[in-house]
C-alpha positions as CSV (number, residue, x, y, z in Angstrom):
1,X,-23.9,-35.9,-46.9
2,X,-21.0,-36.5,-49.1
3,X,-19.2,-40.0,-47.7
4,X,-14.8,-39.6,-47.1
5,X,-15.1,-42.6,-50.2
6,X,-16.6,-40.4,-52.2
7,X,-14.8,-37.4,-52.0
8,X,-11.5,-39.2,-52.0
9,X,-12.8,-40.6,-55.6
10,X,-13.7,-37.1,-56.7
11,X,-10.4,-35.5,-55.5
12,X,-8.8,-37.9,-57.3
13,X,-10.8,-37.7,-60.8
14,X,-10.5,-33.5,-60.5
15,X,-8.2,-31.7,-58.2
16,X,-10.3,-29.1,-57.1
17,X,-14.0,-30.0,-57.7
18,X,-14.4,-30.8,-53.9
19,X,-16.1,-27.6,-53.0
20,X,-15.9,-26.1,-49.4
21,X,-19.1,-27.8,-47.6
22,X,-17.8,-31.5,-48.9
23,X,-14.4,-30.3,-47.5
24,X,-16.2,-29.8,-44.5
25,X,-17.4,-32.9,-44.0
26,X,-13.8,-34.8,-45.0
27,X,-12.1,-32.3,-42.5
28,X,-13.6,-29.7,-40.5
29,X,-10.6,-28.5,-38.7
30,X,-8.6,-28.8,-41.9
31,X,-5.5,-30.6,-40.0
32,X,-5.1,-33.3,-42.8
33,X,-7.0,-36.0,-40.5
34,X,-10.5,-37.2,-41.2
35,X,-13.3,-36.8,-39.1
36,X,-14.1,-39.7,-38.3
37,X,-10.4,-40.9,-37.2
38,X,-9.2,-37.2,-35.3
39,X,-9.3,-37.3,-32.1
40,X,-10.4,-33.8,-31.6
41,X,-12.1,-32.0,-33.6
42,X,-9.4,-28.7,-33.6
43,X,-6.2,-27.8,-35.7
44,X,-3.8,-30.7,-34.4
45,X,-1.7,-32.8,-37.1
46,X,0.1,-34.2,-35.3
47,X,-2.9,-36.1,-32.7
48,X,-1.1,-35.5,-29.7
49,X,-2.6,-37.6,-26.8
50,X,-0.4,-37.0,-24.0
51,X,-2.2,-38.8,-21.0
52,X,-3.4,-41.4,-24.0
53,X,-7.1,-40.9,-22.8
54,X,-8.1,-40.9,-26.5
55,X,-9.2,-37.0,-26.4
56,X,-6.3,-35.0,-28.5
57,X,-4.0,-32.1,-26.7
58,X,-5.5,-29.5,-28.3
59,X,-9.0,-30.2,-27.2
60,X,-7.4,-30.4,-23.5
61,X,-5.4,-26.9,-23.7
62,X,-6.1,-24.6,-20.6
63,X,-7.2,-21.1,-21.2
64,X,-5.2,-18.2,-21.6
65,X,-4.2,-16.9,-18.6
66,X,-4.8,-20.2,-16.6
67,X,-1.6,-19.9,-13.9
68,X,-2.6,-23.2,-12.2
69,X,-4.6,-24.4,-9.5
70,X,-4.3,-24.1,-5.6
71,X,-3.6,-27.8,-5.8
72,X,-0.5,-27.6,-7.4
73,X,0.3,-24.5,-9.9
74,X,2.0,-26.0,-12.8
75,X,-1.6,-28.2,-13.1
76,X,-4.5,-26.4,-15.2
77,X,-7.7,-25.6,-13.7
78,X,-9.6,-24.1,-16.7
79,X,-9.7,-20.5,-14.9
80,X,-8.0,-17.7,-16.0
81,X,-6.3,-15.4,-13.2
82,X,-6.5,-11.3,-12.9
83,X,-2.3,-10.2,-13.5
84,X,-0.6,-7.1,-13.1
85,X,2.8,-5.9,-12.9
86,X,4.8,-3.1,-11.0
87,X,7.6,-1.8,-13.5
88,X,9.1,-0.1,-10.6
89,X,10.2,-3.5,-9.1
90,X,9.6,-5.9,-11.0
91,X,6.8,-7.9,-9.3
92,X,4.0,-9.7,-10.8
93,X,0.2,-9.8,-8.8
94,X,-1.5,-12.8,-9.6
95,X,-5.3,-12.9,-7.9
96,X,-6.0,-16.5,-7.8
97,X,-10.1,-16.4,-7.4
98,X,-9.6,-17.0,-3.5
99,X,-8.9,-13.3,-2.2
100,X,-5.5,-14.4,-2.4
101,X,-2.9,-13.7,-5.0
102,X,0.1,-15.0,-6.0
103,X,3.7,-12.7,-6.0
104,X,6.4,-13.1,-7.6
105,X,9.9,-11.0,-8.5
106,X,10.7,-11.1,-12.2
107,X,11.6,-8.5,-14.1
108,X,12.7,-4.8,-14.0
109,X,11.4,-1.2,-14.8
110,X,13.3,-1.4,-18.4
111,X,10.7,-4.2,-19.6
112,X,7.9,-5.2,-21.2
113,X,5.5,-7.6,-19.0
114,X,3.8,-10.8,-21.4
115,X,1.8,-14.0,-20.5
116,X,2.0,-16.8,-22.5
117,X,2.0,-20.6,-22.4
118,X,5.5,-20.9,-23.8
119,X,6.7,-24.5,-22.7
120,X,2.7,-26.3,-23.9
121,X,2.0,-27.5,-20.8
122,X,-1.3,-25.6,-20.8
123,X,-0.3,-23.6,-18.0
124,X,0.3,-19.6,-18.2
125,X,4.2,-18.5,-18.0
126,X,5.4,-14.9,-17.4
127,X,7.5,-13.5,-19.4
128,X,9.3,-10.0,-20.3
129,X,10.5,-8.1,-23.1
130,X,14.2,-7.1,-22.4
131,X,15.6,-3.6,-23.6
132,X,17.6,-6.3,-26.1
133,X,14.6,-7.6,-27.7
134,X,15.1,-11.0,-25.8
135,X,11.7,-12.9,-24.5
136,X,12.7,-14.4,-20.9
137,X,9.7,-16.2,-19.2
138,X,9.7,-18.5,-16.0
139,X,7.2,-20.7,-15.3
140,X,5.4,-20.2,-12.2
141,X,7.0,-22.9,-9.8
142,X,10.1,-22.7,-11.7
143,X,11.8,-19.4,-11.3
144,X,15.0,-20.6,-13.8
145,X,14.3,-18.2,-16.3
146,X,14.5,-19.3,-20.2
147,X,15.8,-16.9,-22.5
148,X,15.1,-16.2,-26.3
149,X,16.5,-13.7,-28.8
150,X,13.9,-12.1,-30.9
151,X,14.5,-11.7,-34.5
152,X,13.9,-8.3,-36.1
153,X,13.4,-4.8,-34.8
154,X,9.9,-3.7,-32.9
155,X,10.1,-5.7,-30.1
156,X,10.6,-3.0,-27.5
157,X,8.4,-0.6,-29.2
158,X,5.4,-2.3,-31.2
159,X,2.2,-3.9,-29.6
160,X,2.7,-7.0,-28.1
161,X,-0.2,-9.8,-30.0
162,X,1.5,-13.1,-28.5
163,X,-0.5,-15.9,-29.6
164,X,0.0,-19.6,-30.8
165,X,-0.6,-19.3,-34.7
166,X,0.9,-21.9,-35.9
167,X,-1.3,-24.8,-33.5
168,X,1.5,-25.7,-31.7
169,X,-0.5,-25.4,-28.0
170,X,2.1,-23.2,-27.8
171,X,2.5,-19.0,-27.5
172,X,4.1,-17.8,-30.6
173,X,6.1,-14.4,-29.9
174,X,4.5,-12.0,-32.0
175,X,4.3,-8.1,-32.4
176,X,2.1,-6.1,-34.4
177,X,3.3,-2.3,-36.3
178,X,0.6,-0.2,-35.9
179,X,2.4,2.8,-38.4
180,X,2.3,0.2,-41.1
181,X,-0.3,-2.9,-40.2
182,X,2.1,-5.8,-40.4
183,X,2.5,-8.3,-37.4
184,X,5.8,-10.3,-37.3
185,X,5.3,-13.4,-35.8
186,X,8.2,-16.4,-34.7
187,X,6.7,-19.6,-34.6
188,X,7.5,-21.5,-32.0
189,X,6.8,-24.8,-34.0
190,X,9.8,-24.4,-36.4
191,X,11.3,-21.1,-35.7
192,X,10.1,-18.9,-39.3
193,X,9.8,-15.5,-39.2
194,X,6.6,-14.6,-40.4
195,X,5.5,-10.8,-41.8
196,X,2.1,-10.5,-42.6
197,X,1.1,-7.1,-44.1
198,X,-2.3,-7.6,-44.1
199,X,-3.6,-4.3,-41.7
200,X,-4.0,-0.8,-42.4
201,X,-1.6,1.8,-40.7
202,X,-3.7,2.8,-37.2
203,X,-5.8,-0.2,-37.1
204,X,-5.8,-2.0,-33.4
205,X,-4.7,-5.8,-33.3
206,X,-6.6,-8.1,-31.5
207,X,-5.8,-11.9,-31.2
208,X,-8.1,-14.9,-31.1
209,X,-9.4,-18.1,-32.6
210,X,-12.7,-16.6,-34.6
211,X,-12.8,-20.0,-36.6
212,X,-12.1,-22.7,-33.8
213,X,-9.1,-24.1,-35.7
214,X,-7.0,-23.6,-32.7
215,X,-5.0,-21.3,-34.4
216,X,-4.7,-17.9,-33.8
217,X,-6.3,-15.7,-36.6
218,X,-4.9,-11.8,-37.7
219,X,-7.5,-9.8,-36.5
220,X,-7.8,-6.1,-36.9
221,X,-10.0,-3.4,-35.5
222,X,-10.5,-0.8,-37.8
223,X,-11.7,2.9,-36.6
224,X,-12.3,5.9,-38.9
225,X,-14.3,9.5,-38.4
226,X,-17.6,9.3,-39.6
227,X,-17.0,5.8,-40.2
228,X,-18.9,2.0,-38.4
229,X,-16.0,0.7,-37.2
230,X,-15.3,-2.7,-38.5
231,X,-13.3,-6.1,-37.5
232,X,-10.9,-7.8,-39.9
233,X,-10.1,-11.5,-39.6
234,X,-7.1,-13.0,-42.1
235,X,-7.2,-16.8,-41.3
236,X,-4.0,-18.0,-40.0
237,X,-4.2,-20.8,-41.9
238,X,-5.2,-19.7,-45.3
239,X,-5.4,-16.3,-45.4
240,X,-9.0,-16.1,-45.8
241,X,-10.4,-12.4,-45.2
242,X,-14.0,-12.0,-43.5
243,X,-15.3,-8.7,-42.4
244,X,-17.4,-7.8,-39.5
245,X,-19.3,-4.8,-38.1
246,X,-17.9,-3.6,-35.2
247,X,-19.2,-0.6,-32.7
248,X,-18.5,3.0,-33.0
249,X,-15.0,5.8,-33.3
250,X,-14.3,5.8,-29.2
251,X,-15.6,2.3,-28.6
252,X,-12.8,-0.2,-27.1
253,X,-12.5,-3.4,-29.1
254,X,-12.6,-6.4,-26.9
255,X,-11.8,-9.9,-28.4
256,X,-13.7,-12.6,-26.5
257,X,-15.8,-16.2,-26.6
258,X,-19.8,-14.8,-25.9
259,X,-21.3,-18.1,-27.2
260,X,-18.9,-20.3,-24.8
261,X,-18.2,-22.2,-28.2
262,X,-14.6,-22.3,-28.9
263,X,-15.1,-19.6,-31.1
264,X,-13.8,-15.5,-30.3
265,X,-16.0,-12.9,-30.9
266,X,-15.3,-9.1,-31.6
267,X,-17.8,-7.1,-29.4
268,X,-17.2,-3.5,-28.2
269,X,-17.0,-1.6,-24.7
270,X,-18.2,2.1,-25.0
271,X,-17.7,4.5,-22.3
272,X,-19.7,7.9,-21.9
273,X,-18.9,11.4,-22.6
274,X,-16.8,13.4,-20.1
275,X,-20.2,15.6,-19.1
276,X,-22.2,12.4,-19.3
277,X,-24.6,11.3,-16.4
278,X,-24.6,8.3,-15.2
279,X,-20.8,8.2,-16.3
280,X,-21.5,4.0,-16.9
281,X,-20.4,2.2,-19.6
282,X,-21.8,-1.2,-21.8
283,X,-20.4,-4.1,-23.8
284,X,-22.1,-3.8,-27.2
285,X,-21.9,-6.2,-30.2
286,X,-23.0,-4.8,-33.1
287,X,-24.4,-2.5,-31.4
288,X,-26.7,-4.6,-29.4
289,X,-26.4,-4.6,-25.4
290,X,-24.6,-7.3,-24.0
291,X,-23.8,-5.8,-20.9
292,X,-23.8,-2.3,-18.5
293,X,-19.8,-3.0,-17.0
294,X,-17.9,-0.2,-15.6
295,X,-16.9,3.7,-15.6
296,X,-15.7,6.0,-17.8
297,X,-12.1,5.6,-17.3
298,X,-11.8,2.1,-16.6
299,X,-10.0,-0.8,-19.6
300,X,-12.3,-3.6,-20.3
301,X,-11.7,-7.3,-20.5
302,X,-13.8,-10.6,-20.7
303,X,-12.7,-13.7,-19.9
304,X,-13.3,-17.0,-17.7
305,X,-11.7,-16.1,-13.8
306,X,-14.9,-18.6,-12.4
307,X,-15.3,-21.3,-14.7
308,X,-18.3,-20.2,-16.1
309,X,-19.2,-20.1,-20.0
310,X,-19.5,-17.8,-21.8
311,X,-16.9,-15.9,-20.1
312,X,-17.6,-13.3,-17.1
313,X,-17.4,-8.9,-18.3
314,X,-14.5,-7.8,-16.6
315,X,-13.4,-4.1,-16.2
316,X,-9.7,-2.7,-14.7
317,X,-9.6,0.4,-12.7
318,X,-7.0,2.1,-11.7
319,X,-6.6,3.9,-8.8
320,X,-6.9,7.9,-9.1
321,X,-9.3,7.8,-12.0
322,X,-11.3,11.3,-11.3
323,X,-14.9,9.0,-10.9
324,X,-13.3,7.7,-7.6
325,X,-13.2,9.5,-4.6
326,X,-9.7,9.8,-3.4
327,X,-9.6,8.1,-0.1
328,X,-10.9,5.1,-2.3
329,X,-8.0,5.1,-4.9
330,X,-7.2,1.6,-4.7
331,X,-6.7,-0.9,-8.0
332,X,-10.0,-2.9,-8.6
333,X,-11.0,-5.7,-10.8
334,X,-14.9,-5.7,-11.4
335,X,-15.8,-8.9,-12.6
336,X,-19.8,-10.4,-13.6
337,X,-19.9,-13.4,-11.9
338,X,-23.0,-14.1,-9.7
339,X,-21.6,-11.9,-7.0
340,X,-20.4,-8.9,-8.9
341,X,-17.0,-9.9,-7.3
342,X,-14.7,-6.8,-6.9
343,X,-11.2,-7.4,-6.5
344,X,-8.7,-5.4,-4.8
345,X,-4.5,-5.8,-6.0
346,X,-2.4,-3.9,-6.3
347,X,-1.3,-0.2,-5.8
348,X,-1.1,2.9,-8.3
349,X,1.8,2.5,-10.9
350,X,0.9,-1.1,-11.7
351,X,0.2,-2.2,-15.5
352,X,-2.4,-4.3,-16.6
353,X,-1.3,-7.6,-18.4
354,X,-4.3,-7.0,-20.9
355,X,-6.4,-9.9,-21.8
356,X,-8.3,-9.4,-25.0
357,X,-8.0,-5.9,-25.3
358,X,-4.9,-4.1,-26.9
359,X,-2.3,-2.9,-25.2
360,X,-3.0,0.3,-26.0
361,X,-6.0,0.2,-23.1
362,X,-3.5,-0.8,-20.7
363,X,-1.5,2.6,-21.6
364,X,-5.2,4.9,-21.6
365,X,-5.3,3.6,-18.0
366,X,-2.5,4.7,-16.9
């Protein structure tokens, strides 16, 4: 093990020499702070310590999706909550894990529903994408809504990937153009523009922290005929490509934390064929059986609505799907906790607020 002296004296007699395990051990979250002096050991400069308990923000973050806590909703409670939303009126369905769920007006038929953390309080906002190309979000106590012009063109049109990239705690608004694989991020940190063509044209954006920097990473799920599909990761810090195996042409990426480490992982959902019997459908990665979660029609997810780690396989059907009989032809979460809990919300025009998938699943569902 290569001592911070040490290195420090090398750095200084070669720029450069310091290869990338002896970086490692200076600074394994690469934030410019030493091991042995951050206090937390993910992407965080500056060492935030809000409630001074010696454990840095970042480390303390909520989960996506996490809208608060029966005991007060602007306070995180590490869970992340099932959300749709009813363009027709504008309300939002939050199931809070209690057979209850919260509802809320905001929004109209002419927008865009997104979910973000966009004040860093660790606690999930909603917000919408305004004909203008204007993000206005509301907290969920709060209903004074905050509104910010978008830079750029796409926002009304290309995928939604809002993520906190630059490792701010914060949700960075972000878009991605599937006709020519560039994402366009604004970082909420400083306010740049960034364009990163780094894609191919069709490829599916995903978002995620594959390298537990807290940073969101470019990721990219590439499908071709005839092909192995494969995953692309750019770091968000560096750039750095890495290139993974993915499922199969037809398979549903799914971007999502198996190990409970920190870490997301790229695993697949695959549905049966139309004339296929049993019509049920399994999480794969790499082609390996991770799960048997849902019907042939349904959008997948994965992600922690019970505290448990690694996160619970989660699929979203949608009333009127032909596997259902009609008099049954309600919205239903399925999720894998210990219970198989189903969840009932919501009625037949409502969009999913995806959560690890693309939003192109959300638009197959409906």
């Amino acid at each position: 093990m290569v001592s911070r002296h040490i290195a420090a004296a090398l750095a200084a007699f070669c720029t450069g020499c310091i290869d990338e395990a002896v970086s490692e051990t200076i600074d394994r979250d690469h934030d410019g702070i030493a091991n042995e002096s951050d206090n937390c050991e993910k992407y965080n400069p500056t060492q935030g310590d809000r409630d001074g308990d010696g454990l840095g923000d970042a480390c303390e973050q909520g989960i996506a999706y996490d809208f608060g806590s029966r005991a007060g909703w602007d306070v995180p409670d590490g869970r992340a909550e099932l959300v749709t939303f009813r363009p027709r009126d504008g309300w939002w369905y939050i199931h809070t894990g209690t057979n209850e769920s919260i509802e809320l007006l905001f929004g109209s038929s002419n927008d865009r529903p997104v979910a973000g953390d966009f004040n860093g309080d660790a606690v999930a906002d909603l917000g919408v994408i305004t004909p203008e190309g204007k993000l206005v979000w509301r907290t969920v106590v709060d209903a004074t809504p905050t509104t910010v012009p978008l830079p750029g063109a796409g926002w009304t049109t290309n995928e939604l990937v809002f993520a906190d990239y630059d490792g701010d705690s914060i949700t960075d608004a972000a878009v991605f153009d599937a006709s020519t694989g560039t994402w366009t991020v604004v970082r909420s940190s400083d306010g740049d523009v960034l364009t990163e063509a780094l894609a191919e044209p069709g490829d599916t954006p995903l978002t995620g922290d594959m390298n537990g920097d807290s940073r969101a990473d470019f990721i990219a799920y590439r499908s071709r005929p005839g092909e192995v599909d494969r995953w692309y990761r750019w770091s968000g810090v560096d750039r750095e490509l890495e290139v993974g195996i993915g499922g199969f042409p037809g398979d549903i990426p799914v971007a999502v934390d198996v190990e409970g480490d920190g870490r997301t992982d790229i695993v697949t959902w695959r549905a049966p064929e139309l004339d296929q019997e049993p019509p049920y459908a399994y999480f794969f990665r790499v082609d390996v059986t991770l799960a048997s979660w849902g019907i042939r029609g349904d959008c997948p997810a994965a992600f922690n609505h019970f505290r448990s780690l690694p996160a619970e396989w989660v699929v979203f059907r949608r009333n009127g799907i032909e596997q259902v009989p009609r008099n049954e032809r309600m919205n239903h979460w399925y999720v894998t906790d210990a219970v198989r809990t189903v969840v009932t919300m919501g009625s037949e025009d409502d969009e999913l607020i995806p959560l690890g998938v693309s939003e192109r699943c959300s638009r197959i569902v409906r």
